[in-house]
FIDREN-699125 format. One record per residue (C-alpha): residue number from 1; residue in one letter; x, y, z. Coordinates in steps of 0.001 Angstrom, whole numbers, plus 524288, in hexadecimal, padded with zeros to 5 digits. Layout:
residues N
MIKE|NUM|a|X|Y|Z
...
This chain:
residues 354
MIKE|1|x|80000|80000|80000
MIKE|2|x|804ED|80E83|7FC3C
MIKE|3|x|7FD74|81C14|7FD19
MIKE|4|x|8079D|820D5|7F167
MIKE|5|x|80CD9|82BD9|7F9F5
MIKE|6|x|8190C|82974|7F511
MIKE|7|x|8178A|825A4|7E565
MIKE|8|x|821CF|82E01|7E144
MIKE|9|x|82C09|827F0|7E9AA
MIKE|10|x|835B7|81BC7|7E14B
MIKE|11|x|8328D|80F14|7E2ED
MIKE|12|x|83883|80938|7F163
MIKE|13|x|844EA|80347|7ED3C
MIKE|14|x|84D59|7FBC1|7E272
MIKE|15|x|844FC|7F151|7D992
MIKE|16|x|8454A|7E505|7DFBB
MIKE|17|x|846DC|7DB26|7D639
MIKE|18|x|83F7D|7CF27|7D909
MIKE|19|x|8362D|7C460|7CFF8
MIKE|20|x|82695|7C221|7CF8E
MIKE|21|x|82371|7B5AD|7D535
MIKE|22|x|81536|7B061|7D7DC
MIKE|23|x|811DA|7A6CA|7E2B0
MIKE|24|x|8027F|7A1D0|7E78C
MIKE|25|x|7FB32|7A816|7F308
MIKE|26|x|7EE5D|7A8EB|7F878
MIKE|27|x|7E537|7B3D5|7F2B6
MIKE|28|x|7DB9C|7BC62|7FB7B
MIKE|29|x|7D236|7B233|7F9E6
MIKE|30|x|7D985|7A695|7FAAC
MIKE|31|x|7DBBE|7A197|7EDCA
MIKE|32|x|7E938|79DDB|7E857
MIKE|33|x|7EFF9|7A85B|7DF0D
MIKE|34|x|7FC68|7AA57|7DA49
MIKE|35|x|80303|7B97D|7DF9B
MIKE|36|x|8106C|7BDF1|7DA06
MIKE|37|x|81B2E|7C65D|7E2CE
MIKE|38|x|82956|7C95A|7DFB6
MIKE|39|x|834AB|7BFC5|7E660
MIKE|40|x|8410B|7C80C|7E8DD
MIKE|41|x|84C76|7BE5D|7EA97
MIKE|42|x|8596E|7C1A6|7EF47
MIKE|43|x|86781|7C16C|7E8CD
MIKE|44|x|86D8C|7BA2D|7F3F3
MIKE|45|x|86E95|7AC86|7F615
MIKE|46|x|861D3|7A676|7FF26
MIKE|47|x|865E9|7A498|80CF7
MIKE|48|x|862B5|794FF|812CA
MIKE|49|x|854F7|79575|8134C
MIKE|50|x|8518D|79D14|807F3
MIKE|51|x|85078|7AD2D|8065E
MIKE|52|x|84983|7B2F7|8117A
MIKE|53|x|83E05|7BA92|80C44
MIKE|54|x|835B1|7C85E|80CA9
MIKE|55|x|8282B|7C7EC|80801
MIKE|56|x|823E3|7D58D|8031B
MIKE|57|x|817AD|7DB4D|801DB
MIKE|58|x|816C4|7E7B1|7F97F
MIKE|59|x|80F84|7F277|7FC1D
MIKE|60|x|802A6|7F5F3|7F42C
MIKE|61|x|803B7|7F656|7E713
MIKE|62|x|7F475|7F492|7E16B
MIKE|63|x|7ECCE|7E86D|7DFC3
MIKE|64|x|7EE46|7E574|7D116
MIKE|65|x|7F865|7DC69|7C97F
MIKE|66|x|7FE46|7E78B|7C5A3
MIKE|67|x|8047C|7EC8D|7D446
MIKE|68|x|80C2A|7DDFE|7D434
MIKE|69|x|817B8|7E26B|7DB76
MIKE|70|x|81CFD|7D699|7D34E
MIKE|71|x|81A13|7DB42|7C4C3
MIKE|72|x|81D83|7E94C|7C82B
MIKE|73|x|829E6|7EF4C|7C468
MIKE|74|x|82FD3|7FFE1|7C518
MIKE|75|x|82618|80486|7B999
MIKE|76|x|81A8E|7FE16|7C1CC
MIKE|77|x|812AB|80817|7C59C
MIKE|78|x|8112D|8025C|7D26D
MIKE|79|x|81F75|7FFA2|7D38F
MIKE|80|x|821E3|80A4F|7DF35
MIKE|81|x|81B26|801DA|7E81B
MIKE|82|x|81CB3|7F3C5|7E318
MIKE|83|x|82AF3|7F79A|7E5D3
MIKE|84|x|82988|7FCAA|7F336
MIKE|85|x|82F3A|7F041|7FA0D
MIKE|86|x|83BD9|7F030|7F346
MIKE|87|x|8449D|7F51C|7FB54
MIKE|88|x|84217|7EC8F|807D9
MIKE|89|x|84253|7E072|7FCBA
MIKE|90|x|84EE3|7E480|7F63A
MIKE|91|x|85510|7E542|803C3
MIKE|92|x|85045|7D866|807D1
MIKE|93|x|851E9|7D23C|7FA1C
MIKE|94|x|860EC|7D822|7FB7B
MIKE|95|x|8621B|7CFE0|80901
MIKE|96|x|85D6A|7C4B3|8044E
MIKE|97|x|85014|7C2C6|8065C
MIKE|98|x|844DC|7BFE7|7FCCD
MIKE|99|x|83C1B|7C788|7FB08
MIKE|100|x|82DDA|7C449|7F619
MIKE|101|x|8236C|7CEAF|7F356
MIKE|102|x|81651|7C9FA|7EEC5
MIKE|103|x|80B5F|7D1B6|7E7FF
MIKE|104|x|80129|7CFC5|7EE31
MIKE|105|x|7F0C5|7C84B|7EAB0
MIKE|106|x|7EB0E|7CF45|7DF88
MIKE|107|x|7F92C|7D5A9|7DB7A
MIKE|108|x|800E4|7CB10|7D938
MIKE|109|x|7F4F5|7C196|7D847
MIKE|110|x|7E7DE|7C06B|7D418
MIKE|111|x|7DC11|7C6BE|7DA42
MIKE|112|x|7DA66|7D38A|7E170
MIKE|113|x|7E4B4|7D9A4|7E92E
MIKE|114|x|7E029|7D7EC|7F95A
MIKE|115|x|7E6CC|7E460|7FC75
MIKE|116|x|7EAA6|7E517|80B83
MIKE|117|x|7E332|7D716|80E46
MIKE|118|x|7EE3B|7D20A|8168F
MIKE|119|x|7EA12|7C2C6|813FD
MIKE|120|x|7ED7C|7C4BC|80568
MIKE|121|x|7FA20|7CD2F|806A5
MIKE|122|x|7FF82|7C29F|81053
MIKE|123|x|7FB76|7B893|806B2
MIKE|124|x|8040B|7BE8E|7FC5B
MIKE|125|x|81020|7C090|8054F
MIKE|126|x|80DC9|7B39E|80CF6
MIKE|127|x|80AE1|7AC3B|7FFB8
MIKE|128|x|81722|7B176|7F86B
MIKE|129|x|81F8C|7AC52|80409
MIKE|130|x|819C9|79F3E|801A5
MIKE|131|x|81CE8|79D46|7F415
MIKE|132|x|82C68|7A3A7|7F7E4
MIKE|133|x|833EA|79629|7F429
MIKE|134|x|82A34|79620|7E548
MIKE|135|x|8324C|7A1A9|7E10F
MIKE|136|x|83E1E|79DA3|7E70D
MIKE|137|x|843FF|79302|7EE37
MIKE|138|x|84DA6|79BD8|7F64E
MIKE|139|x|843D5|7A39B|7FCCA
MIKE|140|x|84312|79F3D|80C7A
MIKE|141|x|838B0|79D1A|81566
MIKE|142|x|83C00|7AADE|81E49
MIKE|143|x|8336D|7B73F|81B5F
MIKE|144|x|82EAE|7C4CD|81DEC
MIKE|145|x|82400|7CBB2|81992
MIKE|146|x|8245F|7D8DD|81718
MIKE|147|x|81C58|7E38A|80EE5
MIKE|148|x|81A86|7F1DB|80C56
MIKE|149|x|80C17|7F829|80D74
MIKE|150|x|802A1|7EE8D|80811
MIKE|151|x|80ED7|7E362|80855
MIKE|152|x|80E6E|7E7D2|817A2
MIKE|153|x|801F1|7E222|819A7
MIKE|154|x|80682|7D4EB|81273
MIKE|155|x|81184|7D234|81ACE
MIKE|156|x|80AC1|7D48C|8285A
MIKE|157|x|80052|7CC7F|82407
MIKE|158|x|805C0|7C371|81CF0
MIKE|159|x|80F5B|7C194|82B68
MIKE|160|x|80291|7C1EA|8345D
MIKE|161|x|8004C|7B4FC|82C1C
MIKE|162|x|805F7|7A692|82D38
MIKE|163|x|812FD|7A33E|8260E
MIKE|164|x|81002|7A104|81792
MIKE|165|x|8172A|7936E|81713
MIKE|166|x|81C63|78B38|821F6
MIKE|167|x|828A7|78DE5|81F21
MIKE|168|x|82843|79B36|81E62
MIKE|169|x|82C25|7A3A5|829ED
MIKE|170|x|82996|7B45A|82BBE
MIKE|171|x|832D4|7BA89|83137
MIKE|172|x|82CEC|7C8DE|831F0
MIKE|173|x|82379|7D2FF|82B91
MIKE|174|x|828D3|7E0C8|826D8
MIKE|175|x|81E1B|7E928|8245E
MIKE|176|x|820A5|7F5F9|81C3E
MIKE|177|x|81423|8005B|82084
MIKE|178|x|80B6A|7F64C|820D5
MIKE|179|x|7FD4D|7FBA8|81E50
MIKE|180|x|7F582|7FC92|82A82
MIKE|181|x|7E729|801CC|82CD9
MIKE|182|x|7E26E|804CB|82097
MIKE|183|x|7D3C2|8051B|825AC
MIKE|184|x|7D912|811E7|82A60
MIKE|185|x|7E11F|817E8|8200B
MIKE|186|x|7D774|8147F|81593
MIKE|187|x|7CB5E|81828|81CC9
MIKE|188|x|7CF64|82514|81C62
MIKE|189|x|7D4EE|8258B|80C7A
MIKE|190|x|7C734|821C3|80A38
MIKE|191|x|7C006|82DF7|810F3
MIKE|192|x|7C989|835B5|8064E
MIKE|193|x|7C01C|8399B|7FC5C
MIKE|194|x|7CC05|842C8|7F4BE
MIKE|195|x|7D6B8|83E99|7EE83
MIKE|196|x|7E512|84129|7F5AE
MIKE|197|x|7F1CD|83FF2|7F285
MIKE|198|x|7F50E|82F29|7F112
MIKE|199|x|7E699|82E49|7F278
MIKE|200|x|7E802|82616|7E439
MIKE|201|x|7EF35|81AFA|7EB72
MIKE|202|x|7E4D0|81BCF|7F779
MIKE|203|x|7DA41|8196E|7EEDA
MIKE|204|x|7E217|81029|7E782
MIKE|205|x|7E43B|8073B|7F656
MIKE|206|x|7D688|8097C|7FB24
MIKE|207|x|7D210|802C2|7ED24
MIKE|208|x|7DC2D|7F7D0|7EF2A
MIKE|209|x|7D869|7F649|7FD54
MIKE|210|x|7C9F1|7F5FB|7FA89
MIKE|211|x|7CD28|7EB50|7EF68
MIKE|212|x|7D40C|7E30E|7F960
MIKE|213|x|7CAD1|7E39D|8036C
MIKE|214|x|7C15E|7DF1D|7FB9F
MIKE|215|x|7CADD|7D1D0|7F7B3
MIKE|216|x|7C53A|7CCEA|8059E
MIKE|217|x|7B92B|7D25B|805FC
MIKE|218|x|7ACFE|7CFD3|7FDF8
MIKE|219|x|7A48D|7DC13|80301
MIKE|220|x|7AE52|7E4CE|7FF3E
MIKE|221|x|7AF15|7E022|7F0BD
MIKE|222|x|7A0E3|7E08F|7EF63
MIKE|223|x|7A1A6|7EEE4|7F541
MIKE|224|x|7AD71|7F1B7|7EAE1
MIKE|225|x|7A2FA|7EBDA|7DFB5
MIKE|226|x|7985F|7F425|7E4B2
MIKE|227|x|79904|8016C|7EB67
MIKE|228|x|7A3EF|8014B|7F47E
MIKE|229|x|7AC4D|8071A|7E969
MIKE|230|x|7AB16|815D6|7E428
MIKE|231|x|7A812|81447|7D45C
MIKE|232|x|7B4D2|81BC9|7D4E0
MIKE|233|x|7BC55|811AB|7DC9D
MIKE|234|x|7B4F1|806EF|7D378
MIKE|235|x|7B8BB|80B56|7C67B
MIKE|236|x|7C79F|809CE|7CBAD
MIKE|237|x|7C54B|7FD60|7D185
MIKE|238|x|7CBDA|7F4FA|7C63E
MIKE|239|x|7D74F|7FCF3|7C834
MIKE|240|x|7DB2B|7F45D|7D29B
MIKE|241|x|7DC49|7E93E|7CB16
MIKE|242|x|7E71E|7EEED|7C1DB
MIKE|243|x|7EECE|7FA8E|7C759
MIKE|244|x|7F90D|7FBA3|7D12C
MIKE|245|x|7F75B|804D5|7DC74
MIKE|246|x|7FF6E|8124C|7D637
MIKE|247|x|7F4CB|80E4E|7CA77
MIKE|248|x|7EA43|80E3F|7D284
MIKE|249|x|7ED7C|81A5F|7D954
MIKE|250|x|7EE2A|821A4|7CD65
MIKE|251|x|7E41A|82D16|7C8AF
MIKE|252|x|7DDDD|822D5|7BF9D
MIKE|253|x|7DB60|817FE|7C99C
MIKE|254|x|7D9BB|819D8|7D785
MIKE|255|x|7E0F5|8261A|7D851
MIKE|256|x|7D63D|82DA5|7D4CD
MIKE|257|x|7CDFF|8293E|7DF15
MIKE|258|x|7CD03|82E7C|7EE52
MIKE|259|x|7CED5|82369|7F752
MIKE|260|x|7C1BC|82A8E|7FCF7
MIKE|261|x|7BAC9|8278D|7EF21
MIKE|262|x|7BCA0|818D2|7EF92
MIKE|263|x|7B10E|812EA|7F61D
MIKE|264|x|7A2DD|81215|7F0E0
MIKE|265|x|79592|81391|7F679
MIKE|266|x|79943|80681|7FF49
MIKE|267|x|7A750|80CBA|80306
MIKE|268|x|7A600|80C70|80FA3
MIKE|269|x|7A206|7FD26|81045
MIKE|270|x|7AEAB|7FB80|80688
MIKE|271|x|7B79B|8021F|80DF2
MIKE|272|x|7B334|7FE8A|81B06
MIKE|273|x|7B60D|7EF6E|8175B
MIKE|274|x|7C372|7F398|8128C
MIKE|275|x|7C6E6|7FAFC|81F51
MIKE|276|x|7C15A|7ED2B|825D7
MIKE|277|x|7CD3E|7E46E|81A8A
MIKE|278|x|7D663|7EF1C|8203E
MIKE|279|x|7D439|7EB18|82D84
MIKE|280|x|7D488|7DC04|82B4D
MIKE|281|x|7E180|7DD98|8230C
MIKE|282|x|7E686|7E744|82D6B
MIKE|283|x|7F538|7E52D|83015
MIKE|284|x|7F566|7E77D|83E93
MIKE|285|x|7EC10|7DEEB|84154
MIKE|286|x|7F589|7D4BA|83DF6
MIKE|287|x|7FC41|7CBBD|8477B
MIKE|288|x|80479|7C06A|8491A
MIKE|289|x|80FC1|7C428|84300
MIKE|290|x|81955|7BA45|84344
MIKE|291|x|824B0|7C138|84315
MIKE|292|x|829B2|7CDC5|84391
MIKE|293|x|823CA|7D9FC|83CF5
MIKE|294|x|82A04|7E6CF|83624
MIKE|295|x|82299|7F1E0|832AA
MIKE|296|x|82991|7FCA1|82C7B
MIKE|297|x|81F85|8088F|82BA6
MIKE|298|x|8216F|81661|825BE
MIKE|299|x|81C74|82335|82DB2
MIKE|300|x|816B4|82A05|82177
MIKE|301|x|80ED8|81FCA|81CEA
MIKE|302|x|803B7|82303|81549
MIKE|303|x|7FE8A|81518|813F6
MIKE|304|x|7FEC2|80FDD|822F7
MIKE|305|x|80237|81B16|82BF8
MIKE|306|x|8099E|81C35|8351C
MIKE|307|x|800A4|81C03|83F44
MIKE|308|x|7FABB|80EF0|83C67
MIKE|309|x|807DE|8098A|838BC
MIKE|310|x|80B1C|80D3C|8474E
MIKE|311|x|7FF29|80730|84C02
MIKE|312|x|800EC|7F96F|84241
MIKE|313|x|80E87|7F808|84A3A
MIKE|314|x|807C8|7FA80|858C6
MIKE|315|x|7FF1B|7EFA0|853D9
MIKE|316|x|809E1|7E77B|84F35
MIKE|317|x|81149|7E981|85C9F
MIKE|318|x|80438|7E7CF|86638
MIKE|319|x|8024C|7DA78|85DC1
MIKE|320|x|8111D|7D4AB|86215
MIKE|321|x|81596|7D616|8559F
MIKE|322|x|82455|7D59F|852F0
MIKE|323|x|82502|7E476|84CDA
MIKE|324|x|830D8|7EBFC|84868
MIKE|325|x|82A05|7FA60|84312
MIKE|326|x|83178|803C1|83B09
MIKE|327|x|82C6F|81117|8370C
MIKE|328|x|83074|81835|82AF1
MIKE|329|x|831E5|8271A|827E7
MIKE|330|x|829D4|825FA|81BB7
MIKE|331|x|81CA7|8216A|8140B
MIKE|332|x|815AD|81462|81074
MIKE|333|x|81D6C|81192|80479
MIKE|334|x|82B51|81899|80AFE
MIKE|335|x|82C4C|80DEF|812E7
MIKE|336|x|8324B|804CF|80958
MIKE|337|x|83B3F|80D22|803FB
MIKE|338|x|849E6|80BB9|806C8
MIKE|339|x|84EDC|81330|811AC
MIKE|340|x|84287|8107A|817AB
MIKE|341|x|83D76|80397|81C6A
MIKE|342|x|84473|7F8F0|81524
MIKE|343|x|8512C|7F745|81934
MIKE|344|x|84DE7|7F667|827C4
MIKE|345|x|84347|7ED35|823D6
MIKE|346|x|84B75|7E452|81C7F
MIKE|347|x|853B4|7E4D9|82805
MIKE|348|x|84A3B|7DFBA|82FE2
MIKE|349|x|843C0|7D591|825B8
MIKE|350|x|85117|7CF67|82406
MIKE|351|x|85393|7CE61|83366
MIKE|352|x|847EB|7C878|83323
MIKE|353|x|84A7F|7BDE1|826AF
MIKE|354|x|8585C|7BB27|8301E
């Protein structure tokens, strides 16, 4: 996830290179489908017991085929924040760890995107672990998981959940601004009835948000069908299904809608169910970690502010959980950028793979 404050900065960090693999997990529903991801492998030799491993969750970049992380490339339009991650993975792929960074349901599979349903983010993370030794035999049993945004809310799910194999053992969580509380933040974007500077990519989340929601919830899709939608917000509908999130928060998409203008005659049904999927998918409601947790959060962030990043961590530390908390002198996207987060991150990730 990404309000855009911050489109004009260069991508995070140097191209990582990496390959497209695919591997079979669990849709929303339950059915078998095949996802893809990208498998970063590194130069050095494997250490006994195979290459410990990161898996990666990247932050949002829409709910169509065409925000893959794994087809994308510089002159993708989306490429700013399907590269957002690179840093931490070069630095981890440089100290030899693997590094494996799936796309998500409905990106880099069929169906509809379940944007922010935990169960189907920690599918995709949890799922791409499983199938580790199909894309290469070297790859050990050892792993983190880890994510920016969106990819945040994949690895602390996907770690408040059983092992993915039996052989497979977590060894931590590092959670870059992980989005918290959203029944707040976008309870009040929807009482905007203007449009406001990075109000395009607002309107562009609520939409993806409301889409999601509704992967889980059969009310809400007959709401979306019927009135719950303004004939404004309905005529951009199939946007969804084929543009990436900058796309989608252009003038000709979403962009030209106030996050205010989205809901219909039923709005306030619609949105009052999606507050509801907010709550159910709600990060710090999460226990049981098994072992320890990083969250590196930024001060300025637009997306989860700082106040309710403060109050995710109090959560996190009432709970018992095993927290190391790092706060950041900049905004949601900042905090991936080099001479922010990452190195001290991988510092920590690779203590952890020890």
């Amino acid at each position: 996830m990404d309000s855009g404050a911050d489109q004009a900065d260069a991508a995070a960090g140097a191209l990582v290179i990496g390959r497209a693999v695919s591997f079979p997990a669990r849709s929303i529903d339950g059915a078998e489908q095949a996802q893809t991801g990208i498998l970063h492998l590194p130069a050095s030799p494997a250490p006994a017991g195979g290459y410990p491993i990161v898996v990666f969750g990247h932050m949002t970049t829409g709910g169509a085929a065409s925000a893959a992380p794994s087809t994308g490339g510089p002159g993708h339009p989306e490429w700013r924040r399907m590269s957002q991650g690179d840093v931490l993975c070069q630095s981890l792929v440089d100290r030899g760890v693997a590094v494996l960074r799936p796309d998500y349901e409905g990106i880099g599979g069929p169906g509809i995107h379940p944007y922010l349903i935990g169960v189907s983010l920690a599918e995709s993370m949890r799922a791409m672990m499983r199938a580790r030794r199909t894309f290469d035999e070297r790859l050990g049993d050892t792993w983190i998981a880890a994510g920016h945004s969106e990819g945040a809310v994949a690895a602390l799910h996907a770690s408040a959940l059983p092992e993915p194999d039996p052989r497979s053992r977590l060894a931590g969580t590092a959670a870059f601004a992980p989005v918290t509380r959203m029944d707040l933040s976008i309870r009040w974007a929807t009482r905007v009835a203007a449009r406001f500077p990075g109000s395009g990519v607002v309107s562009a989340l609520i939409a993806l948000m409301v889409r999601g929601a509704a992967t889980t919830d059969e009310r809400m899709q007959a709401l979306i069908a019927a009135e719950g939608l303004s004939p404004a917000a309905k005529a951009r509908w199939a946007d969804l299904d084929r543009l990436c999130l900058t796309e989608l928060a252009a003038p000709g998409s979403w962009g030209a809608l106030a996050p205010g203008r989205i809901g219909g005659r039923d709005g306030a049904e619609l949105f009052g169910r999606l507050f509801a999927s907010f709550r159910e998918n709600e990060v710090g409601a999460l226990s049981g970690f098994r072992a320890p947790v990083r969250i590196d959060a930024a001060r300025f962030d637009e997306v989860a502010p700082s106040p309710l990043s403060a109050a995710l961590l109090r959560r996190y530390r009432n709970a018992g959980a095993d927290l190391t908390a790092r706060w950041w002198p900049t905004h949601h996207s900042g905090v991936m950028h080099a001479g922010q987060a990452p190195a001290q991150a991988a510092d920590w990730i690779v203590d952890r793979l020890r």
